[in-house]
C-alpha positions as CSV (number, residue, x, y, z in Angstrom):
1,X,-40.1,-58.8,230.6
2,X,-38.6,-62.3,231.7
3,X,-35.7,-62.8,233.3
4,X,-32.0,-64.0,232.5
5,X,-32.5,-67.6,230.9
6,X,-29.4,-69.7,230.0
7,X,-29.2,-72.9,228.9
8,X,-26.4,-75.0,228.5
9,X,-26.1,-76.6,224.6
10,X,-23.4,-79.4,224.3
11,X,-22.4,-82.6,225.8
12,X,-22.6,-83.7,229.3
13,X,-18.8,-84.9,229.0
14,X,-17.2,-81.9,226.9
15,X,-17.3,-77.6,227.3
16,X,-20.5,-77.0,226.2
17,X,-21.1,-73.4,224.2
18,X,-23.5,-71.6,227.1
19,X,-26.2,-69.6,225.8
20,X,-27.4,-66.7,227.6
21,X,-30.7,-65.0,226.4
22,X,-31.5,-61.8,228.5
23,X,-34.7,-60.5,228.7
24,X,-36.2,-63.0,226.2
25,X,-39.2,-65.5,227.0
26,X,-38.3,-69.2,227.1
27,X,-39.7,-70.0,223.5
28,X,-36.9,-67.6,222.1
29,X,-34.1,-69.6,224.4
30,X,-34.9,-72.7,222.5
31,X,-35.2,-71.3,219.4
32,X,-31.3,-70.0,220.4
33,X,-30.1,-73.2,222.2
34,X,-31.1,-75.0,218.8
35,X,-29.2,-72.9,216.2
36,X,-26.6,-73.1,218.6
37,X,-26.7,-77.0,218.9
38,X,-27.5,-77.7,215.0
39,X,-24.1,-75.0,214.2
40,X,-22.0,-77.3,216.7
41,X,-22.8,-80.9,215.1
42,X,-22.4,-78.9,211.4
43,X,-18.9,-78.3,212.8
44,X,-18.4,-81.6,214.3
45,X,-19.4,-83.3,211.1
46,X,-17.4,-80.6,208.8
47,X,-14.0,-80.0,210.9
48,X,-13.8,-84.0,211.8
49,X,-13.2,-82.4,215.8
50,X,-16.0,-82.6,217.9
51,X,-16.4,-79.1,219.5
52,X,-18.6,-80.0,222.1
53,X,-15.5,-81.5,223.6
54,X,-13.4,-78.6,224.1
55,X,-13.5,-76.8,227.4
56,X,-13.2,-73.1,227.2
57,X,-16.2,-71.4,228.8
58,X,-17.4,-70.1,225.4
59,X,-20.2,-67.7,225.7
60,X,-23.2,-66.9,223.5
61,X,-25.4,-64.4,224.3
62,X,-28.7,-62.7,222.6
63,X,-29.5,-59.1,223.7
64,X,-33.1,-57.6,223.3
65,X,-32.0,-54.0,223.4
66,X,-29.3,-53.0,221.2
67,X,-27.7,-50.7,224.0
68,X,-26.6,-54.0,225.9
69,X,-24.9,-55.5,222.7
70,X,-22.9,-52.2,221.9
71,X,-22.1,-52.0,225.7
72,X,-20.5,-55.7,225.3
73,X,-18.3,-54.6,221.9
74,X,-17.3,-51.6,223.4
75,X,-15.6,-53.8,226.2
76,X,-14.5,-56.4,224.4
77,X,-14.1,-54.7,221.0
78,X,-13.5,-50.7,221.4
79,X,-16.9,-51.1,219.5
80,X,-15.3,-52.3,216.1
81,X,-18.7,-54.6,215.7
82,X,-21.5,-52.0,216.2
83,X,-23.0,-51.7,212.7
84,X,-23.3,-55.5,212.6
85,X,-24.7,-56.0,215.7
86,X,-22.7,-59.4,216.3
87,X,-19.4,-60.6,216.6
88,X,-17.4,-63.2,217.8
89,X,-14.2,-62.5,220.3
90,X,-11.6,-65.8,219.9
91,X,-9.6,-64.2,223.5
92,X,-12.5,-64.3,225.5
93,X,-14.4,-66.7,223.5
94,X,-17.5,-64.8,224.0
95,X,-20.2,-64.4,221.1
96,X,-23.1,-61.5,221.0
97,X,-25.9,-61.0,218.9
98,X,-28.6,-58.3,218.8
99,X,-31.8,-58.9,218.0
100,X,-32.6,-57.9,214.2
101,X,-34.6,-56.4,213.0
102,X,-35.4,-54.7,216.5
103,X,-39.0,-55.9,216.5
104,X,-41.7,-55.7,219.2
105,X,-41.3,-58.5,221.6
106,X,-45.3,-59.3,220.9
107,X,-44.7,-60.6,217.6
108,X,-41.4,-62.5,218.8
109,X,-44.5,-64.5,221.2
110,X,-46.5,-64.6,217.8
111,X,-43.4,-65.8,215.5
112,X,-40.2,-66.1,217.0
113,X,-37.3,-64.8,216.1
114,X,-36.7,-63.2,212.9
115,X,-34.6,-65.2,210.8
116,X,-31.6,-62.3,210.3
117,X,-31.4,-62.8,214.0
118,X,-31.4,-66.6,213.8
119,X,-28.5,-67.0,211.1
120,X,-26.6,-64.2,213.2
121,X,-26.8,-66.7,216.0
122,X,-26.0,-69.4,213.9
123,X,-23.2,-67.5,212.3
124,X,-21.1,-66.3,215.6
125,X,-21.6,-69.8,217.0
126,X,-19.6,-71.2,214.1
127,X,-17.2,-68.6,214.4
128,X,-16.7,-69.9,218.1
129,X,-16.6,-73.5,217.1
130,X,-13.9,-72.5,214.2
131,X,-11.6,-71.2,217.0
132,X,-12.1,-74.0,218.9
133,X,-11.3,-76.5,216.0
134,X,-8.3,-74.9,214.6
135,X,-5.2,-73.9,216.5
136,X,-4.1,-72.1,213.7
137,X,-7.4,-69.7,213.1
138,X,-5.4,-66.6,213.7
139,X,-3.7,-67.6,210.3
140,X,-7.2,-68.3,208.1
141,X,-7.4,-66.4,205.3
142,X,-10.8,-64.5,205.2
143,X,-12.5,-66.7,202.5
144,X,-12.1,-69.7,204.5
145,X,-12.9,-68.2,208.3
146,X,-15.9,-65.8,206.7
147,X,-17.0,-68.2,203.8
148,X,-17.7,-71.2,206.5
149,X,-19.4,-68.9,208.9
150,X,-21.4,-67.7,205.8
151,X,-22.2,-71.2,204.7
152,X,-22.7,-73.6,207.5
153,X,-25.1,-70.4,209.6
154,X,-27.2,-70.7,206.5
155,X,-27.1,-74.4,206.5
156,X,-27.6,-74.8,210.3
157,X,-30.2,-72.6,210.8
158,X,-32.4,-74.5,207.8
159,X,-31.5,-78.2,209.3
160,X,-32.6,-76.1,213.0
161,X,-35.6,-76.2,210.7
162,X,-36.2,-72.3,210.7
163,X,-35.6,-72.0,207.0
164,X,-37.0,-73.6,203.5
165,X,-34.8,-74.7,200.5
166,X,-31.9,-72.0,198.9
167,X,-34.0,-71.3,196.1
168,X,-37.2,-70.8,198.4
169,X,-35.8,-68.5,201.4
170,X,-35.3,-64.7,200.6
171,X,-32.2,-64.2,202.7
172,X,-30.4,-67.3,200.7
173,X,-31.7,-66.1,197.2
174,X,-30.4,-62.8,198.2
175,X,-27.0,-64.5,198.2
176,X,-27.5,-65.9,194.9
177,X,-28.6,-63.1,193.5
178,X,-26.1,-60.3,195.1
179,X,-22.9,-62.8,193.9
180,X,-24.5,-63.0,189.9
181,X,-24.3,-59.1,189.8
182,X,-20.7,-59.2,191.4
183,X,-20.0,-61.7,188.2
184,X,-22.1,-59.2,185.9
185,X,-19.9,-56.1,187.6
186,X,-16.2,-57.6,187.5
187,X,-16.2,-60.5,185.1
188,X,-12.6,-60.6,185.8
189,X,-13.6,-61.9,189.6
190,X,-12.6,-65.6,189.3
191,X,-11.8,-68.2,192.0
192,X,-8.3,-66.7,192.3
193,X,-9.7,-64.0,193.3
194,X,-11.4,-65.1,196.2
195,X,-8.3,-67.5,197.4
196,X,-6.2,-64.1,196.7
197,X,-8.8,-62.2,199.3
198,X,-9.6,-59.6,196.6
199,X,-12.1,-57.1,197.7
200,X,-11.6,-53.5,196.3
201,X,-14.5,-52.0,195.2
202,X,-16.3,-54.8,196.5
203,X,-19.0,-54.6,199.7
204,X,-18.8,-56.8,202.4
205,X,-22.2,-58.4,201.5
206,X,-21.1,-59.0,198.2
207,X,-18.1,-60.5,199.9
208,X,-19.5,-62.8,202.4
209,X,-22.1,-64.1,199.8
210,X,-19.5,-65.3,197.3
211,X,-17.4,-66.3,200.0
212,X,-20.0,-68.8,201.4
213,X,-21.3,-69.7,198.2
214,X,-17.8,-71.0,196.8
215,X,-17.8,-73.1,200.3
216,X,-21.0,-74.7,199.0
217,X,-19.8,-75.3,195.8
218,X,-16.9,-76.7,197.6
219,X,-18.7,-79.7,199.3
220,X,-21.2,-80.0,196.4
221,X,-17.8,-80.8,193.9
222,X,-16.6,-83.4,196.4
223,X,-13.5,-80.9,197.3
224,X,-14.4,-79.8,200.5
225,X,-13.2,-82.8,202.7
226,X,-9.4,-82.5,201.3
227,X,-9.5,-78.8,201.4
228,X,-10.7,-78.5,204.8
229,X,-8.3,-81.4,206.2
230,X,-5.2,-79.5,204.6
231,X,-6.7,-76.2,206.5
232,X,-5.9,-78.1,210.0
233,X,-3.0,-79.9,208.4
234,X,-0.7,-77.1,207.4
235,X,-0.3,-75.7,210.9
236,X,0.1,-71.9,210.1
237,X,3.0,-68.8,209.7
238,X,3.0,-66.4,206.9
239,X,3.0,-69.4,203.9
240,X,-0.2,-70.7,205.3
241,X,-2.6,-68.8,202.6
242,X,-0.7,-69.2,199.9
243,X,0.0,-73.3,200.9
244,X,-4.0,-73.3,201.5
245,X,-4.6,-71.9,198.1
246,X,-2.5,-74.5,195.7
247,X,-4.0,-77.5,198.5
248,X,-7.7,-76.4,197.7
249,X,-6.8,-75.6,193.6
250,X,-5.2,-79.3,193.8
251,X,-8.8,-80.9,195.7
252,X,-10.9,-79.0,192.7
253,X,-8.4,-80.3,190.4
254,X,-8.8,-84.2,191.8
255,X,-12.7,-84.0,192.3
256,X,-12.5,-83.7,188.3
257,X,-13.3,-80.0,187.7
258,X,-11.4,-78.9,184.6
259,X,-12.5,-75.5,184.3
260,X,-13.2,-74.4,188.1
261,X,-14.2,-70.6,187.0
262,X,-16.5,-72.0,184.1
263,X,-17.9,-74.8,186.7
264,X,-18.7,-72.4,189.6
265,X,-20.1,-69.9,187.9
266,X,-22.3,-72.4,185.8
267,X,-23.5,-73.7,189.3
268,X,-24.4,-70.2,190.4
269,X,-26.1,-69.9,187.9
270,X,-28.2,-72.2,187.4
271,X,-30.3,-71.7,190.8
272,X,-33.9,-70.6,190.3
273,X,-34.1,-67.9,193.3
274,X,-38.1,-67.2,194.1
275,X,-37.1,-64.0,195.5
276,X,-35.2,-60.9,195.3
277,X,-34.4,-59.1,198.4
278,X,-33.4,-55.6,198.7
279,X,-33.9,-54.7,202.2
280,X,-34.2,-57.7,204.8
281,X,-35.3,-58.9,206.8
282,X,-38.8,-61.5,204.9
283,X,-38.9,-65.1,206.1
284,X,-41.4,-67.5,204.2
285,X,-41.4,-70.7,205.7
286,X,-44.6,-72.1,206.5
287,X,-47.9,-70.2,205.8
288,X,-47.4,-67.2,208.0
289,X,-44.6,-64.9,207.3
290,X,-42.8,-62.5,209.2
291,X,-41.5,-59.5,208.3
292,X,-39.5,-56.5,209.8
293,X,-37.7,-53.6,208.8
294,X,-34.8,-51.4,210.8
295,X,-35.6,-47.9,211.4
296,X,-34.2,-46.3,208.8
297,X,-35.0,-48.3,205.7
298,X,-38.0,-49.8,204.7
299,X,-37.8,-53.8,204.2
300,X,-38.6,-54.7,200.8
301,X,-39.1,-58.2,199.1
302,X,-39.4,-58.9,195.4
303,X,-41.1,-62.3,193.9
304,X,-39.5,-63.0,190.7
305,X,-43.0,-64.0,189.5
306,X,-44.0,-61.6,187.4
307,X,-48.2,-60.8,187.5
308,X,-48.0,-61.0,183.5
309,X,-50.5,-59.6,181.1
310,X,-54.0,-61.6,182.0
311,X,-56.1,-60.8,185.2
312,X,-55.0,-61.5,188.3
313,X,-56.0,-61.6,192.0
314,X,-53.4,-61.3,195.5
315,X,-55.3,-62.4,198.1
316,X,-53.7,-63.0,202.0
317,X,-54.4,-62.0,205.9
318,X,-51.8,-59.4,207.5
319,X,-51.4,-58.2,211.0
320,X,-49.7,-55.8,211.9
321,X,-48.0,-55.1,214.9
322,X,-47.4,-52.3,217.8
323,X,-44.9,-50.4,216.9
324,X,-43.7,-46.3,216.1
325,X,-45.3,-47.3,212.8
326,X,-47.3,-49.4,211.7
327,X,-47.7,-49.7,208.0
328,X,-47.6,-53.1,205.9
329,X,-47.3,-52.6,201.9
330,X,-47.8,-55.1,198.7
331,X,-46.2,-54.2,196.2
332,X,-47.6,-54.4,192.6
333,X,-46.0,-54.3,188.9
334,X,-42.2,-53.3,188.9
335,X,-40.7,-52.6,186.2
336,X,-37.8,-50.5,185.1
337,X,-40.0,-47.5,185.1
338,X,-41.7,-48.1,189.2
339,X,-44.5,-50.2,191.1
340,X,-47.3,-50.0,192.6
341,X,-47.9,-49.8,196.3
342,X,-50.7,-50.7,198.2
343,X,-49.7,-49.3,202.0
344,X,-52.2,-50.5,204.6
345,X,-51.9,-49.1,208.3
346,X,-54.1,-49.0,211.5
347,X,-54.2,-45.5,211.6
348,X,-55.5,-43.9,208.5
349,X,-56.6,-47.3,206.8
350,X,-55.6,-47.8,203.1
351,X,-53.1,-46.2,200.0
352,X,-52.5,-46.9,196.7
353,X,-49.4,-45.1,195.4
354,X,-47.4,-45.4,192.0
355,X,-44.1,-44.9,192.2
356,X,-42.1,-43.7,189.3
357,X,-38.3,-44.3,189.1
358,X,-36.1,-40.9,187.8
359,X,-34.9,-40.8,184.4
360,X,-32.1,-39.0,185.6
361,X,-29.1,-40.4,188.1
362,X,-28.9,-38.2,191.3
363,X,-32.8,-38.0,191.2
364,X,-35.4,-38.3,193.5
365,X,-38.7,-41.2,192.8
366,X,-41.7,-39.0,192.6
367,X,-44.9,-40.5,194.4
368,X,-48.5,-39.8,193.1
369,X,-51.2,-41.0,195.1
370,X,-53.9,-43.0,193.5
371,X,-57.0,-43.4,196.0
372,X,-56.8,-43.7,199.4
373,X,-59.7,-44.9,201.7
374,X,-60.2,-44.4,205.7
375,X,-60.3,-47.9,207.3
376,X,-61.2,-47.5,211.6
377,X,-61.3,-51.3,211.5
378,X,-57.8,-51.7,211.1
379,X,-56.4,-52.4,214.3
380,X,-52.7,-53.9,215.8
381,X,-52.2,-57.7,216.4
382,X,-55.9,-58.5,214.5
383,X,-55.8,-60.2,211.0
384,X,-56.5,-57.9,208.5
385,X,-57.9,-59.8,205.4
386,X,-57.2,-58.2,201.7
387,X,-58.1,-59.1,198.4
388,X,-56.0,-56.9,195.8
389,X,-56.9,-57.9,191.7
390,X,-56.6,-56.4,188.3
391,X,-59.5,-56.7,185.8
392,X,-58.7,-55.6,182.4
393,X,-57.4,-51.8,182.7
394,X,-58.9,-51.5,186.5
395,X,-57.4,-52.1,190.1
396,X,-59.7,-53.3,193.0
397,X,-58.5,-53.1,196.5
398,X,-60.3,-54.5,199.3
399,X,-59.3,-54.7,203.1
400,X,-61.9,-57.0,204.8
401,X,-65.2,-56.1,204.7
402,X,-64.3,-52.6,203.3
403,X,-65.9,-51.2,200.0
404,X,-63.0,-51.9,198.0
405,X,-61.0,-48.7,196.1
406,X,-61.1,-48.7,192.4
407,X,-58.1,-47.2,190.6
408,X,-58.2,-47.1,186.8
409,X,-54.6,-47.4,185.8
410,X,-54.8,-46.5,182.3
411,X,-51.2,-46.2,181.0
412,X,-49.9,-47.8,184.5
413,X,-48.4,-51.0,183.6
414,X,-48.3,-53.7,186.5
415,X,-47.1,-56.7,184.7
416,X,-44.0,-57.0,186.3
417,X,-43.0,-58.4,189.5
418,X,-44.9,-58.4,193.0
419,X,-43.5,-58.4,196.4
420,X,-44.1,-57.9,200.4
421,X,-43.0,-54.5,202.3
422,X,-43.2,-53.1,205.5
423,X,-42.1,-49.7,206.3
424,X,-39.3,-48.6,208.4
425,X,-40.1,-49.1,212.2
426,X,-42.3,-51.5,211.5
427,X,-43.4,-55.0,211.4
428,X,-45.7,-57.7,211.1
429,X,-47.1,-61.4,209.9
430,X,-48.4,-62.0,206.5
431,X,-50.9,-65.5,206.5
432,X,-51.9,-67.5,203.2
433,X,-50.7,-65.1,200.8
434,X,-51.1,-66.2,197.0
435,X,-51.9,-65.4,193.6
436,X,-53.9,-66.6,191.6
437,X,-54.8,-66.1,187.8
């Protein structure tokens, strides 16, 4: 293990947001300091108030074990924050952060850190530089406090330049695609209701993603500047939401939207999201991917590709990490009936399951085991090559040198989407992956 790092990220002349990195190696400290830095000009340039300039001793820190991050929101918090493993405090101005996924400190040397981790960072650092814009914070509504934290920790960690385009990164097209089913699931959920702070029935994910997704829409209407200036303008008391509402209804009204519901909806809408995440954490930037999964659920990833009717050939390089598992899957075919998994791990070599959804609600997915094969070669932190096609009515699956295992699938239909896995505890890189027909 290293020891403490901290670095200070601000200017020379102003109270600089200190980070603090425990127990992380210097590569991770810069990864932190520049989330931190690219959040604080984002505000700056958002807010109109240069943050940097405030001195207040604000305090972000990044633990490695999760035991040091609950000690810190027991004391600060009663432990309020402990299932999301990060919070902001505006008394003591003190941010923390867990690392997440809990991955093996090896493959934060390989990759850095996951990018759940890096908008978390991104995320409590705005929440520190909202408090230090606005005096009257303690009166924000939670649309505009969580929606701008939602936003601008997406959009800082991407200009960091951790993360691709909205439409290319899973954990923004999870956003996209988690706020069209609220839409498909409440119709009646219009802009109102988020300036009304409606959430019955609704998760906080769901929440947050419409939240930040209106403040997008927001800047990409030209509202965003009057809104925002009437947020600092209007002081604070118990009016202040309701003021806040008519001013940001009057700047959608004077960028020229007639039909806001119609309009913001149409813009959600019309994203083209690559991917379809239903357990994080997947990033994609670049040619090697990381993955990582929590230890209770597996992490799952979805392309919205589907493999179609003709032939077809996945082909890639994974490695795989040390861990208390150590299981990487791709995923083959889904459908609304199952999938196809393909689970490689160094211990007993290679799977092939299909998994077939219930008819029934309330019942269990029942796996059936195509072929397996016993791989020795398969070892932790060594790429592990695999070529993974479908010839007429027959699936090959080979894992780098191996004899590859033929499964004839005969009414198994894999036409339908493909995607990445790893399975809980686990985690790992995937290198070059593509397909090809």
């Amino acid at each position: 293990m290293c020891s403490i790092l901290s670095v200070v990220v601000g200017s020379a002349m102003g109270g600089p947001i200190v980070v603090v990195c425990d127990e992380f190696a210097q590569a991770q400290v810069d990864e932190t300091s520049a989330m931190v830095a690219a959040a604080q000009a984002l505000s700056t340039e958002l807010f109109g108030v240069d943050v940097s300039a405030v001195d207040d001793g604000a305090i972000l820190e990044l633990h490695l074990l999760a035991r040091d991050y609950y000690n810190a929101d027991q004391r600060l918090n009663d432990g309020r924050f402990k299932r999301k493993w990060a919070f902001a405090n505006s008394a003591e101005m003190q941010a923390h952060v867990a690392l997440q996924p809990p991955v093996p400190t090896e493959l934060l040397d390989a990759a850095g850190l996951p990018v759940q981790t890096k908008v978390q960072i991104a995320r409590e650092a705005v929440y520190l530089c909202i408090y230090r814009a606005f005096p009257n914070h303690g009166s924000h509504p939670g649309w505009l406090r969580d929606g701008l934290a939602e936003y601008m920790s997406n959009e800082s960690v991407r200009r960091a330049g951790y993360m691709g385009g909205v439409e290319e990164e899973p954990w923004t097209c999870g956003d996209i695609i988690v706020v069209r089913r609220l839409f498909e699931d409440q119709p009646d959920f219009t802009i109102a209701s988020i300036l009304d702070d409606v959430s019955k029935d609704i998760s906080s994910g769901r929440i947050d993603s419409v939240r930040g997704l209106f403040i997008g829409w927001l800047r990409e209407i030209g509202a965003f500047d009057d809104m925002i200036g009437e947020a600092r303008r209007l002081g604070g008391g118990s009016e202040y939401k309701e003021n806040l509402k008519r001013a940001t209804l009057d700047a959608i009204s004077a960028a020229g939207v007639e039909n806001p519901d119609i309009a913001f909806k149409a813009w959600v809408g019309a994203f083209e999201p690559e991917w379809d995440e239903v357990y994080r954490s997947l990033q994609t930037k670049g040619n090697v991917w990381m993955q990582g999964a929590f230890n209770r659920n597996n992490s799952i990833c979805w392309n919205n590709e589907e493999l179609g009717e003709r032939d077809w050939v996945i082909t890639g390089s994974m490695k795989i990490f040390e861990g208390d598992k150590t299981q990487m899957n791709i995923l083959l075919g889904r459908n609304d009936i199952g999938y196809v998994k393909v689970a490689v791990d160094t211990e007993w070599g290679a799977t092939v399951f299909h998994r077939v959804f219930p008819v029934e609600k309330n019942k269990r997915s029942k796996w059936i085991r195509l072929g397996n094969k016993e791989i020795k070669a398969n070892e932790t932190n060594k790429w592990i090559d695999f070529k993974i096609s479908k010839r007429r009515n027959r699936l090959m699956v080979k894992i780098d040198k191996q004899r590859p295992i033929r499964i004839e699938l005969g009414d198994i239909d894999v036409t339908g989407r493909w995607g990445l896995g790893v399975q809980n505890k686990s985690a790992g890189l995937w290198r070059d992956v593509k397909v090809e027909r």
